[in-house]
N, C-alpha and C positions, 0 to 999 in steps of 0.2 A: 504494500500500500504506500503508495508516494504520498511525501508530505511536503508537496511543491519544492520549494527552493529556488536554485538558478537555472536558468535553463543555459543550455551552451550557447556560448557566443555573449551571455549578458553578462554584466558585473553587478555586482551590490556590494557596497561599502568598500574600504580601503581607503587610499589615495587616490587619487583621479591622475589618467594617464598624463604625465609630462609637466605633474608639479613636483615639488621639491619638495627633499624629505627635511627634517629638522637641521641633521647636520651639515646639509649644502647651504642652507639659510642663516647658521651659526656663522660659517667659514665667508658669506658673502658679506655678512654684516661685521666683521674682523674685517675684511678687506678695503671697505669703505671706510670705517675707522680709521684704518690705520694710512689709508689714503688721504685723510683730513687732517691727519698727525704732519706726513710727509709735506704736505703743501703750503700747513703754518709754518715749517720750518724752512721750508726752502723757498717758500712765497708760489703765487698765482701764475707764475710762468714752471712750474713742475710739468717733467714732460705727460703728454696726456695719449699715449701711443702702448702698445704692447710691448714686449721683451724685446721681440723678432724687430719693431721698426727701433727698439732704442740701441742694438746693437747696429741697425743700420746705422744712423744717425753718427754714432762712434767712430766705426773704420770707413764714413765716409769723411771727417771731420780734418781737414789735413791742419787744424793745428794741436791737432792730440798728437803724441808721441807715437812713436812709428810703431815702439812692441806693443802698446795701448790698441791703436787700431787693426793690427795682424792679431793680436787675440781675440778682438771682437769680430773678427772677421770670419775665424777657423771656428769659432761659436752658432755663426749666423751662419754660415756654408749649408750645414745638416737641414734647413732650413729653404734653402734656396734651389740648392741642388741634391736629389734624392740619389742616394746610392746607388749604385749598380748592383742586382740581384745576380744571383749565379743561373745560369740556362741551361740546361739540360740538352746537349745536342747527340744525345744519342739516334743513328739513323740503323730503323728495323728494316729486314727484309735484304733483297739484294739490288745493290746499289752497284752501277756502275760508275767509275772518276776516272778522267782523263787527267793529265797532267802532263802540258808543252813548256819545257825550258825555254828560254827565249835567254839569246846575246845580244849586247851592247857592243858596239865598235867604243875601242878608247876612245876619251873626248882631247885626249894630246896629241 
């Protein structure tokens, strides 16, 4: 004997998809804080950019020191340019290759 409930596909109670749980709302209100702290002490020009554009900002800055901007730079890379993954060039089956030497005449 069924005693209703949820049927599939329906929710009841919980959280609602795509809010926040207490401790993202802990950590974003820390953030702000401590973003209001940052800005009295260094005033109303604090930069107002992510990590990624403040190390831009750095090693493009040429009157920062040169190992100052070559470390913000090797920081900000991972970021700009994504690694090279390893490929798998295994070839199955039967495969025919050719291979023609080819010569240069000296250029002296």
């Amino acid at each position: 004997m069924s005693r209703g409930g949820a049927k599939p596909g329906e929710r009841r109670g919980g959280r609602k998809k795509g809010s926040k749980n207490k401790r993202t709302r802990e950590l974003e209100a820390a953030k702000k804080e401590a973003a209001k702290k940052i800005e009295t002490a260094i005033g109303k020009g604090a930069f107002k950019g992510d990590a990624h554009d403040y190390l831009m900002t750095v090693y493009k800055n040429p009157k920062k020191k040169e190992a100052v901007r070559i470390d913000a730079a090797g920081k900000a890379i991972k970021f700009e340019k994504p690694a090279l993954a390893a490929v798998d060039t295994t070839i199955k089956g039967k495969t025919t290759v050719t291979v023609k030497a080819m010569t240069f005449p000296d250029a002296s």
